[in-house]
N, CA, C and O atoms as a Tripos MOL2 file, in Angstrom:
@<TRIPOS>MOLECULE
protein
  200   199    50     0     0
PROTEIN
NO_CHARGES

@<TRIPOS>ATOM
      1 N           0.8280   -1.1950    0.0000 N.3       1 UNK1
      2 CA          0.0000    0.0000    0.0000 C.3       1 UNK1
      3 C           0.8760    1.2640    0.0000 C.2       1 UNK1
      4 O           0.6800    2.2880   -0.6550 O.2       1 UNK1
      5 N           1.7240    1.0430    0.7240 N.am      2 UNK2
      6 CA          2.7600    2.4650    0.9500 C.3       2 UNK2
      7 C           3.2680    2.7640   -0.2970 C.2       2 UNK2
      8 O           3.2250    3.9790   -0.4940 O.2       2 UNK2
      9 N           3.7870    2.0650   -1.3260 N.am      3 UNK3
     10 CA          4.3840    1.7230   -2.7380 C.3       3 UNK3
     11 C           3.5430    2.3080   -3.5730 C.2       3 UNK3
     12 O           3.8990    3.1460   -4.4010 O.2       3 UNK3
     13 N           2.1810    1.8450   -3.3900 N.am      4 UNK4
     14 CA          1.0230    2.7470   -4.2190 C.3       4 UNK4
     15 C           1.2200    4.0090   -3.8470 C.2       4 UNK4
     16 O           1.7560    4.6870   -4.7240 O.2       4 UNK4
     17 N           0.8970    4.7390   -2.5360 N.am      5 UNK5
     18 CA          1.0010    6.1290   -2.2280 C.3       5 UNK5
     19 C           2.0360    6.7540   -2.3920 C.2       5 UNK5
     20 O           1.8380    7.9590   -2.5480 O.2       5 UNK5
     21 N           3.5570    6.2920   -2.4370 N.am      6 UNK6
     22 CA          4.6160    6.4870   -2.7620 C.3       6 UNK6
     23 C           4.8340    6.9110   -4.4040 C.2       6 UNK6
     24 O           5.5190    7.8550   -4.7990 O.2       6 UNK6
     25 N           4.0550    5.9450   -5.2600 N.am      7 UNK7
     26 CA          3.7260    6.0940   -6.5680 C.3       7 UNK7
     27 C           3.3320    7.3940   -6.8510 C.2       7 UNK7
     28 O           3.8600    8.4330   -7.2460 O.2       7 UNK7
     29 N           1.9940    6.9160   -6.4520 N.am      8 UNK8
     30 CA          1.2570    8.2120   -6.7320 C.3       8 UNK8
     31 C           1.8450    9.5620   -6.5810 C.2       8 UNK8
     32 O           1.7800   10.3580   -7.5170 O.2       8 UNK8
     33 N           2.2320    9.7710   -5.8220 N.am      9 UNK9
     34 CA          2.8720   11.1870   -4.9290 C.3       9 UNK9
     35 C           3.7060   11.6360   -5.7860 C.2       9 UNK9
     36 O           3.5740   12.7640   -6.2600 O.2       9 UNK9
     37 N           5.1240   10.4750   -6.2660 N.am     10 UNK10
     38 CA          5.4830   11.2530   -7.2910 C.3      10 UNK10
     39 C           5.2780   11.3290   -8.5880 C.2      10 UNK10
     40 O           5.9720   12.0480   -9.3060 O.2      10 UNK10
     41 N           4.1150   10.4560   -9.1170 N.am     11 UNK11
     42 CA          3.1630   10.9750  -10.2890 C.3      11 UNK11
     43 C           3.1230   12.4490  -10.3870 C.2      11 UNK11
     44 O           3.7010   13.2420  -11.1290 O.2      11 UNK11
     45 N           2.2230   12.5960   -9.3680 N.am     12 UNK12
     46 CA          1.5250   13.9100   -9.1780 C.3      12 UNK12
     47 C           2.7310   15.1550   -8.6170 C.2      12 UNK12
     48 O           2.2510   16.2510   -8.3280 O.2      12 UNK12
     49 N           4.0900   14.9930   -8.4880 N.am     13 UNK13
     50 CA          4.9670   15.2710   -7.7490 C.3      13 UNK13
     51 C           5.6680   15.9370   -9.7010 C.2      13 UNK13
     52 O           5.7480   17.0460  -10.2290 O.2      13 UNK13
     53 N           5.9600   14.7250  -10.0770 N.am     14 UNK14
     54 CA          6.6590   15.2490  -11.5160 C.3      14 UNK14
     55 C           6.0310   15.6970  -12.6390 C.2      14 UNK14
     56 O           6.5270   16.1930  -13.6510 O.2      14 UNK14
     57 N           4.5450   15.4090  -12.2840 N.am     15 UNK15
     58 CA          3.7260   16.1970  -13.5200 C.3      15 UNK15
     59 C           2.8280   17.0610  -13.2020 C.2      15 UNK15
     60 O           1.8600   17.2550  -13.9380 O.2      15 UNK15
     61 N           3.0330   17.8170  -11.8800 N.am     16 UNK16
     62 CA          2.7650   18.7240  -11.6120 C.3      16 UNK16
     63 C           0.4880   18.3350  -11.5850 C.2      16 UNK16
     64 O          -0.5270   18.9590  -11.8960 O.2      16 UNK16
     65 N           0.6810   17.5880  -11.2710 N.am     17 UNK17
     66 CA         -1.0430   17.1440  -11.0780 C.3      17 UNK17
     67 C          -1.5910   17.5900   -9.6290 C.2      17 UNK17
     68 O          -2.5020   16.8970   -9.1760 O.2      17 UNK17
     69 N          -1.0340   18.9110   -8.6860 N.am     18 UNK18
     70 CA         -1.3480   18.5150   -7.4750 C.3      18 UNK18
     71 C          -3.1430   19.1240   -7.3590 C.2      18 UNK18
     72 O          -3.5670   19.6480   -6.3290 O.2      18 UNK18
     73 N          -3.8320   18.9590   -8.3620 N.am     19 UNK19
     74 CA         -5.4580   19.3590   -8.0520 C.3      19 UNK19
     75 C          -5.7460   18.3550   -7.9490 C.2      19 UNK19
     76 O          -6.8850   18.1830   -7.5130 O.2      19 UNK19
     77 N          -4.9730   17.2080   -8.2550 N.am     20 UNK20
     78 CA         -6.2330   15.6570   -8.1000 C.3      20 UNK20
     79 C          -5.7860   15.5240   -6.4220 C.2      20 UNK20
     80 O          -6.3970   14.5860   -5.9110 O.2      20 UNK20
     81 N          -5.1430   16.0230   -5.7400 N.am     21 UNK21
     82 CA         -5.1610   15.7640   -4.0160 C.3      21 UNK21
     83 C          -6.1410   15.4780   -3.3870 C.2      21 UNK21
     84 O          -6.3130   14.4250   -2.7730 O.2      21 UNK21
     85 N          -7.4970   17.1330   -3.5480 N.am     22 UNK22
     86 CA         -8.5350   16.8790   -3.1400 C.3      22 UNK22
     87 C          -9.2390   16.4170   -4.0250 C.2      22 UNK22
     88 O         -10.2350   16.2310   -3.3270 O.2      22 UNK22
     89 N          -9.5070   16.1080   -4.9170 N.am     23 UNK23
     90 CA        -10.4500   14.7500   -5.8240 C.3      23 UNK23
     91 C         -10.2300   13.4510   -5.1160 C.2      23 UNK23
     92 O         -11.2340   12.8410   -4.7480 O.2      23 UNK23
     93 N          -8.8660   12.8710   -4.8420 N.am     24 UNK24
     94 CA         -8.7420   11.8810   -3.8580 C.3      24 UNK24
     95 C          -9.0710   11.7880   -2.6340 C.2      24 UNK24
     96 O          -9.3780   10.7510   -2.0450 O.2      24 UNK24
     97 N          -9.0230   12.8350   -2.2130 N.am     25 UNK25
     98 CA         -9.4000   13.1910   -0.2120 C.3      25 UNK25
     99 C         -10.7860   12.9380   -0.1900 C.2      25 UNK25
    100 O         -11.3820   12.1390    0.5320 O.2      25 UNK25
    101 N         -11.3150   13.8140   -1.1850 N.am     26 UNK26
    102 CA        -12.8820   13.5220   -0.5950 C.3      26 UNK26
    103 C         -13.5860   12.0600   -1.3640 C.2      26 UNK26
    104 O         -14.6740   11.5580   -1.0840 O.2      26 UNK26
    105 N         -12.5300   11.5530   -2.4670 N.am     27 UNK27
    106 CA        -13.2870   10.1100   -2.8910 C.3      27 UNK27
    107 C         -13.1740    8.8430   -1.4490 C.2      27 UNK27
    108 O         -14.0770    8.1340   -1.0050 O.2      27 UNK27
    109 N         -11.8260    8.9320   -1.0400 N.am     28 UNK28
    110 CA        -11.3420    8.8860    0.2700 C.3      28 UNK28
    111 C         -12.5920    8.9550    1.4230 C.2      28 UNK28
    112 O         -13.4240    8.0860    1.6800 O.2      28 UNK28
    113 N         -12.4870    9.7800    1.7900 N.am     29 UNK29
    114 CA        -14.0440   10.2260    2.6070 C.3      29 UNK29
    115 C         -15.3860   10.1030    2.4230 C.2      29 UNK29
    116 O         -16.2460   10.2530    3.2910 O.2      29 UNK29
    117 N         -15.5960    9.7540    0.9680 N.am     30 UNK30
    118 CA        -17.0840    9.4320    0.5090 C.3      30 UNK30
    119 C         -16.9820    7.6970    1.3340 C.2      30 UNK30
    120 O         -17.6190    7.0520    2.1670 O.2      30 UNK30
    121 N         -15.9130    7.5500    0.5770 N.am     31 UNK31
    122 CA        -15.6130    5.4760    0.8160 C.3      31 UNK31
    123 C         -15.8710    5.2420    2.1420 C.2      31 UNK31
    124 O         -16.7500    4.4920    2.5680 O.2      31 UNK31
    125 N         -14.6840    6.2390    3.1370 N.am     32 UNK32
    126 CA        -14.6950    6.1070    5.0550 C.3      32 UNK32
    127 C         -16.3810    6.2570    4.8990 C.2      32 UNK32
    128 O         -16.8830    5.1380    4.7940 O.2      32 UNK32
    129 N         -17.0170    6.9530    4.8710 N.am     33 UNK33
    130 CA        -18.8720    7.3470    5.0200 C.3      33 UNK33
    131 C         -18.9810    6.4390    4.9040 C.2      33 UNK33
    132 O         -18.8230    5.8460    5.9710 O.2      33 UNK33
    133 N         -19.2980    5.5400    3.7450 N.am     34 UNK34
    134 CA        -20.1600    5.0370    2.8560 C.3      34 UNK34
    135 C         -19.9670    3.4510    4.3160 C.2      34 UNK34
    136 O         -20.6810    3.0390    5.2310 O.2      34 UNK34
    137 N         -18.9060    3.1540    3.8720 N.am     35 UNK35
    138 CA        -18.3070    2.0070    4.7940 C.3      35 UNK35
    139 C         -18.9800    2.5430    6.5880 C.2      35 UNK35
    140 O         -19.9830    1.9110    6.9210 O.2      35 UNK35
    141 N         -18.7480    3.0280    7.0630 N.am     36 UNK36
    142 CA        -18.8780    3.2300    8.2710 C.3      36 UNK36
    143 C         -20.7200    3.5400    8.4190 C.2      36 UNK36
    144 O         -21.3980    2.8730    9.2010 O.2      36 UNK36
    145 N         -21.1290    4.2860    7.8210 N.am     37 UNK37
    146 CA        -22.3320    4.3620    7.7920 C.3      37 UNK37
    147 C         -23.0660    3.1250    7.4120 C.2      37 UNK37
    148 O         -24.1800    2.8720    7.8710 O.2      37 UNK37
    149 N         -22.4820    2.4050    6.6280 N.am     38 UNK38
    150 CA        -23.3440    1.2230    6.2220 C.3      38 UNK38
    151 C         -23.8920    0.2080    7.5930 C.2      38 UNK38
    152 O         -24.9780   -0.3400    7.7800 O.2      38 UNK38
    153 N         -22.9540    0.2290    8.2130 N.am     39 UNK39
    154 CA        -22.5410   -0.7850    9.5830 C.3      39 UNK39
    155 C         -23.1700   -0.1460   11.0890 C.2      39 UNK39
    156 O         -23.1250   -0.7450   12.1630 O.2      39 UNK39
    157 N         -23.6040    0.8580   10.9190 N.am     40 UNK40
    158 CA        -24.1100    1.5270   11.9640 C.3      40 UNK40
    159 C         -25.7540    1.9340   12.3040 C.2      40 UNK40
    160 O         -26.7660    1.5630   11.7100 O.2      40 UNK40
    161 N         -25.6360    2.6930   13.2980 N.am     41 UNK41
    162 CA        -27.1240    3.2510   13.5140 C.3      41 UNK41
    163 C         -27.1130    3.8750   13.2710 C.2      41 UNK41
    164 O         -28.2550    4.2430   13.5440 O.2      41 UNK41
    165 N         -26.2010    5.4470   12.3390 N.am     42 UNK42
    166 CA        -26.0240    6.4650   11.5180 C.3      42 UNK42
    167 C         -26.5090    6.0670   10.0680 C.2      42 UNK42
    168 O         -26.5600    6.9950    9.2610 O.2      42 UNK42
    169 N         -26.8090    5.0300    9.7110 N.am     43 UNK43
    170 CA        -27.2030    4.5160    8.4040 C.3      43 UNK43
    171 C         -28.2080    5.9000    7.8930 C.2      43 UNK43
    172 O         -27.9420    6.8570    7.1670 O.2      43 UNK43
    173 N         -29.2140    5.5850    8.4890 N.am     44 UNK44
    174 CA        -30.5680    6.2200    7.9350 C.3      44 UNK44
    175 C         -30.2530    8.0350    7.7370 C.2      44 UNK44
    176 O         -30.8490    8.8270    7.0060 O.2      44 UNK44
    177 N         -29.5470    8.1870    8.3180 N.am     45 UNK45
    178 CA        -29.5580    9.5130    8.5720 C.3      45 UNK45
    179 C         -27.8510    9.4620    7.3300 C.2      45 UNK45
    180 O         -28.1800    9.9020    6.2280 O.2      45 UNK45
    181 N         -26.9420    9.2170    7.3480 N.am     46 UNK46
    182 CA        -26.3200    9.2300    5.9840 C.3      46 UNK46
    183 C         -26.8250    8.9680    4.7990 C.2      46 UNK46
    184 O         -26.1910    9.5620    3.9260 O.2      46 UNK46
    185 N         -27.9790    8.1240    4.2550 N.am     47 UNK47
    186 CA        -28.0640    8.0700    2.9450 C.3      47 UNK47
    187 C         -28.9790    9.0220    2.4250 C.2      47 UNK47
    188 O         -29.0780    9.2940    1.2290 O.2      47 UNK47
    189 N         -29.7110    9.5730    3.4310 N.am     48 UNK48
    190 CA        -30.8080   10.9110    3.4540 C.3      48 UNK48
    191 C         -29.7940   11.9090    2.2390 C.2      48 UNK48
    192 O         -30.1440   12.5090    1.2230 O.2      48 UNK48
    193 N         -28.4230   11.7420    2.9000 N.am     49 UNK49
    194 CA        -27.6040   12.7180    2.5340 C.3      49 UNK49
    195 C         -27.6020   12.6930    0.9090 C.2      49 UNK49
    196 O         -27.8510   13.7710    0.3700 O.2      49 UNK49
    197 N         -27.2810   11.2890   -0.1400 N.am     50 UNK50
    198 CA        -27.3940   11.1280   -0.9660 C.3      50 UNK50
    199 C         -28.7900   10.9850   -1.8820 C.2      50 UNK50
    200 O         -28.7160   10.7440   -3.0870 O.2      50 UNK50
@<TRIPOS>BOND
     1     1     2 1
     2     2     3 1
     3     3     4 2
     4     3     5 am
     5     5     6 1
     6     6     7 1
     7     7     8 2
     8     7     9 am
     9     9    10 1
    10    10    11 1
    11    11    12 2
    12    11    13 am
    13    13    14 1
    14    14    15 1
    15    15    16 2
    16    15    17 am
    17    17    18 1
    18    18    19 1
    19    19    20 2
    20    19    21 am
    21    21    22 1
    22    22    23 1
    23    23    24 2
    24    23    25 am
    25    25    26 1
    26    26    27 1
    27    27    28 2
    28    27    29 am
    29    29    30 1
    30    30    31 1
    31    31    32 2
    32    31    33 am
    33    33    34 1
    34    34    35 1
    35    35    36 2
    36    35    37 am
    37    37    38 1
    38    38    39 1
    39    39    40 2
    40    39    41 am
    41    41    42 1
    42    42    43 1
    43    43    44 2
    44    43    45 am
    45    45    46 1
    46    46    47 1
    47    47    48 2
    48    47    49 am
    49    49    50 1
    50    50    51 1
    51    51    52 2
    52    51    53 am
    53    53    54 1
    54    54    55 1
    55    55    56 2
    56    55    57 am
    57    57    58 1
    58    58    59 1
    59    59    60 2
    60    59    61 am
    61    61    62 1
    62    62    63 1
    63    63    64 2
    64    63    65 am
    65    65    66 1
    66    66    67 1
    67    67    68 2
    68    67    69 am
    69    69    70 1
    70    70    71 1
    71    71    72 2
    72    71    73 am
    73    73    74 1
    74    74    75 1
    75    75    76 2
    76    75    77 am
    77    77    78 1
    78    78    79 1
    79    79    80 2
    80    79    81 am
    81    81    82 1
    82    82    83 1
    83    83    84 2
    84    83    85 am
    85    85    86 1
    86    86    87 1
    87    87    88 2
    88    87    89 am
    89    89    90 1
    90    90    91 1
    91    91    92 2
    92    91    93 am
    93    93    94 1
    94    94    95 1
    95    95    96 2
    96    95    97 am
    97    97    98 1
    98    98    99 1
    99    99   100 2
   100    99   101 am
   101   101   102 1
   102   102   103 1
   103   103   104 2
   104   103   105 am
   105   105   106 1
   106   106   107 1
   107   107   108 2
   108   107   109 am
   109   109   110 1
   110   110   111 1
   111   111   112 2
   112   111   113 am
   113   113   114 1
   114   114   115 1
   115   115   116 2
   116   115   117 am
   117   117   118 1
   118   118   119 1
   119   119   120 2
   120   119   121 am
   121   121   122 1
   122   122   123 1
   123   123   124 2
   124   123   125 am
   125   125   126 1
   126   126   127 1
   127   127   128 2
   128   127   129 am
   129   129   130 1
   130   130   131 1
   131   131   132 2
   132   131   133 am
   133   133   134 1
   134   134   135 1
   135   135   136 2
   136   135   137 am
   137   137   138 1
   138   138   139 1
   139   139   140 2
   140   139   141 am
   141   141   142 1
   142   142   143 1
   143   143   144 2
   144   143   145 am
   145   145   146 1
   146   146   147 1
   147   147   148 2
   148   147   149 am
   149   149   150 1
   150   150   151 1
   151   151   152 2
   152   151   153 am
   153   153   154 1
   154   154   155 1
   155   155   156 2
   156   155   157 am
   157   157   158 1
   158   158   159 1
   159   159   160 2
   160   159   161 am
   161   161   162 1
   162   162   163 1
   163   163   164 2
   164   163   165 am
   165   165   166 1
   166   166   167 1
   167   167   168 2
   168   167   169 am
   169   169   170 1
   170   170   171 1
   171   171   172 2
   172   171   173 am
   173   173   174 1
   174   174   175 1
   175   175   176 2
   176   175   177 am
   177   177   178 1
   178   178   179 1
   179   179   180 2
   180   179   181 am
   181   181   182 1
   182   182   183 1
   183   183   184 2
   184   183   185 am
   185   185   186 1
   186   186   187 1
   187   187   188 2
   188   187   189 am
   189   189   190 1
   190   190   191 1
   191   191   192 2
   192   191   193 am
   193   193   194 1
   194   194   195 1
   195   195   196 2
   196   195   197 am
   197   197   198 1
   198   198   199 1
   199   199   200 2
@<TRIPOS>SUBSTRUCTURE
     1 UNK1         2 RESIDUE 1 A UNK
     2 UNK2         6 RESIDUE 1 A UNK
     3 UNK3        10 RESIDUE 1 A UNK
     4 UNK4        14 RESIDUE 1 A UNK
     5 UNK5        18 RESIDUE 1 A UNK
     6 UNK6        22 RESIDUE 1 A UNK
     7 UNK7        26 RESIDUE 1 A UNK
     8 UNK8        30 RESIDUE 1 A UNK
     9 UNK9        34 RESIDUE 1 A UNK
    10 UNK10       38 RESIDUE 1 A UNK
    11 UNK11       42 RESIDUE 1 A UNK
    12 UNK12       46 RESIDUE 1 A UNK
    13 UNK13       50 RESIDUE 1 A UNK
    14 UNK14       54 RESIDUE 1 A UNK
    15 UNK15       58 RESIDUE 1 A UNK
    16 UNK16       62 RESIDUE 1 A UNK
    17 UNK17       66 RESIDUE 1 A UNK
    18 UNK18       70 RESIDUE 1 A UNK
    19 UNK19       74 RESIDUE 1 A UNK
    20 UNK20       78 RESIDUE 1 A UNK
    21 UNK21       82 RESIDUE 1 A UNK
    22 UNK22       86 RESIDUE 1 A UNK
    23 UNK23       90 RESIDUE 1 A UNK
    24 UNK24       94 RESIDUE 1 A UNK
    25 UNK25       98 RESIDUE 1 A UNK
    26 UNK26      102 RESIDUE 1 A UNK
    27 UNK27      106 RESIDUE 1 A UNK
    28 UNK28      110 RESIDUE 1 A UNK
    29 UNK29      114 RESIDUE 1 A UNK
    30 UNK30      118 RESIDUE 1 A UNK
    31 UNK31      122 RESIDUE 1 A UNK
    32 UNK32      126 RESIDUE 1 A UNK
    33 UNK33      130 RESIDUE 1 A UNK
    34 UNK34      134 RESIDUE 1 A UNK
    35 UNK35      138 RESIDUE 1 A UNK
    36 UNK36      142 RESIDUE 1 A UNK
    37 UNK37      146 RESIDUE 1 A UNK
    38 UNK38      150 RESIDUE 1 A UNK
    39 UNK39      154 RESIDUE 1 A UNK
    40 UNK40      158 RESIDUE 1 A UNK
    41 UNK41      162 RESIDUE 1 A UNK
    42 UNK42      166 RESIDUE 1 A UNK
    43 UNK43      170 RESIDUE 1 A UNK
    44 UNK44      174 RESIDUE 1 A UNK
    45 UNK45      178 RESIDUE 1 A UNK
    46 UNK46      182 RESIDUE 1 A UNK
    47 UNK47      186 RESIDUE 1 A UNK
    48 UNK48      190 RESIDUE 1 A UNK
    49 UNK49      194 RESIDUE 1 A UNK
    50 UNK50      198 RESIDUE 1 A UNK
């Protein structure tokens, strides 16, 4: 996993891509939601959201 992020970083490091950061952060954070909300008693009240 570290190898991937390591990758990436300097993808975005040598071609100057650093706007996809937050495109990743919040795809990142949709996933943490999506996952954590699924499993909980926050369910009902997260998918309201979508």
């Amino acid at each position: 996993m570290m190898d991937f992020l390591a990758d990436l970083w300097n993808f975005m490091k040598q071609r100057k891509k650093f706007w996809l950061v937050p495109i990743i952060i919040v795809l990142l954070l949709l996933g943490v939601l999506l996952v954590v909300g699924g499993s909980s008693a926050v369910a009902p009240f997260i998918y309201t959201l979508f």
